[in-house]
C-alpha positions in Angstrom: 0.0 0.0 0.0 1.0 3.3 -0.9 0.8 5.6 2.0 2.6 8.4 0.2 -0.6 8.3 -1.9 -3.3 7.6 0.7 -2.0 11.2 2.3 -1.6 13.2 -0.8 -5.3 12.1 -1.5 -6.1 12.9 2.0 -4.9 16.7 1.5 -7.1 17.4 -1.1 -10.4 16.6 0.3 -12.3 19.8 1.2 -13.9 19.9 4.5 -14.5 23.1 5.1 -16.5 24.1 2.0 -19.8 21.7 2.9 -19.4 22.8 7.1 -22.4 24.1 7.9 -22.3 27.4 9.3 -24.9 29.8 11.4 -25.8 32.5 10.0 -28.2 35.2 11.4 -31.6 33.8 12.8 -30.0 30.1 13.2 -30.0 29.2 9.4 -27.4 27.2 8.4 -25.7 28.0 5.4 -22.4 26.1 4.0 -19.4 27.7 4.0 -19.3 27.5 -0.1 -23.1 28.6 -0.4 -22.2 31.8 1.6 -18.9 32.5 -0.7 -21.3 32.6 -3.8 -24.3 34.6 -2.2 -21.4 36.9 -1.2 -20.4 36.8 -4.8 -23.7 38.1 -6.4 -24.5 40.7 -3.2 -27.2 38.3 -2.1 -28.2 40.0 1.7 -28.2 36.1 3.4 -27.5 37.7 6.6 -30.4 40.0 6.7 -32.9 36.8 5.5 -35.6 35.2 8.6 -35.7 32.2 6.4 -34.3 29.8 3.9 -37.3 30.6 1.5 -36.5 34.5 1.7 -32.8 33.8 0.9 -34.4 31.7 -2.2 -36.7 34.4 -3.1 -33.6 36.8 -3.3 -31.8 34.2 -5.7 -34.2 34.2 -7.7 -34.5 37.5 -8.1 -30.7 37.6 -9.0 -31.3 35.3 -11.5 -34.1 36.5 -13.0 -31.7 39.5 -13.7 -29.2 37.5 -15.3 -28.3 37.2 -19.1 -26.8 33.8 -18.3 -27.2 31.8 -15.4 -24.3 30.9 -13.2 -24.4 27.1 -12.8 -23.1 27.4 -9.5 -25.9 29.7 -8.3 -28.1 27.2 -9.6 -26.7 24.5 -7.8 -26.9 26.5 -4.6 -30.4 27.6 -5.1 -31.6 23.7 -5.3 -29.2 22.7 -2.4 -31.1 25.6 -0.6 -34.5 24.9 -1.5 -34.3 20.9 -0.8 -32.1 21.8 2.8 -35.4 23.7 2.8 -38.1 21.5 1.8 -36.7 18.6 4.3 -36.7 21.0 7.4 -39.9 22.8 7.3 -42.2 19.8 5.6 -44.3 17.7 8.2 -43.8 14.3 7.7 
């Protein structure tokens, strides 16, 4: 076994990027999400809800010529972090 190998994978996995972290009124947001709503000016810390921080990516889009894939990809991690927190089951 190459350990040599085992450790140079072991350096690149990103931890950080998926933490989860609190933002104002105990959301969680991961550290990646909040590097691209800080990106496009999106006011996450302002928000009282995942659904309002939605609402202002969507606006953002809306606005867009093109839309960034990776403000897609948060908007749907968003909305399903979301969906599985505030649906009764």
């Amino acid at each position: 076994m190459d350990y040599n190998k085992i450790e140079e994978i072991g350096n690149e996995l990103d931890f950080v990027s998926n933490s989860f972290q609190t933002i104002g009124n105990n959301l969680l947001l991961t550290v990646h999400e909040i590097e691209v709503l800080d990106l496009y000016h999106i006011p996450y810390q302002n928000c009282k809800s995942l659904k309002e921080i939605l609402f202002y990516i969507e606006d953002t889009i809306c606005d867009m010529d093109i839309v960034d894939e990776e403000l897609d990809v948060v908007s749907k991690s968003i909305a399903e972090r979301d969906y599985y927190q505030n649906t009764n089951k």
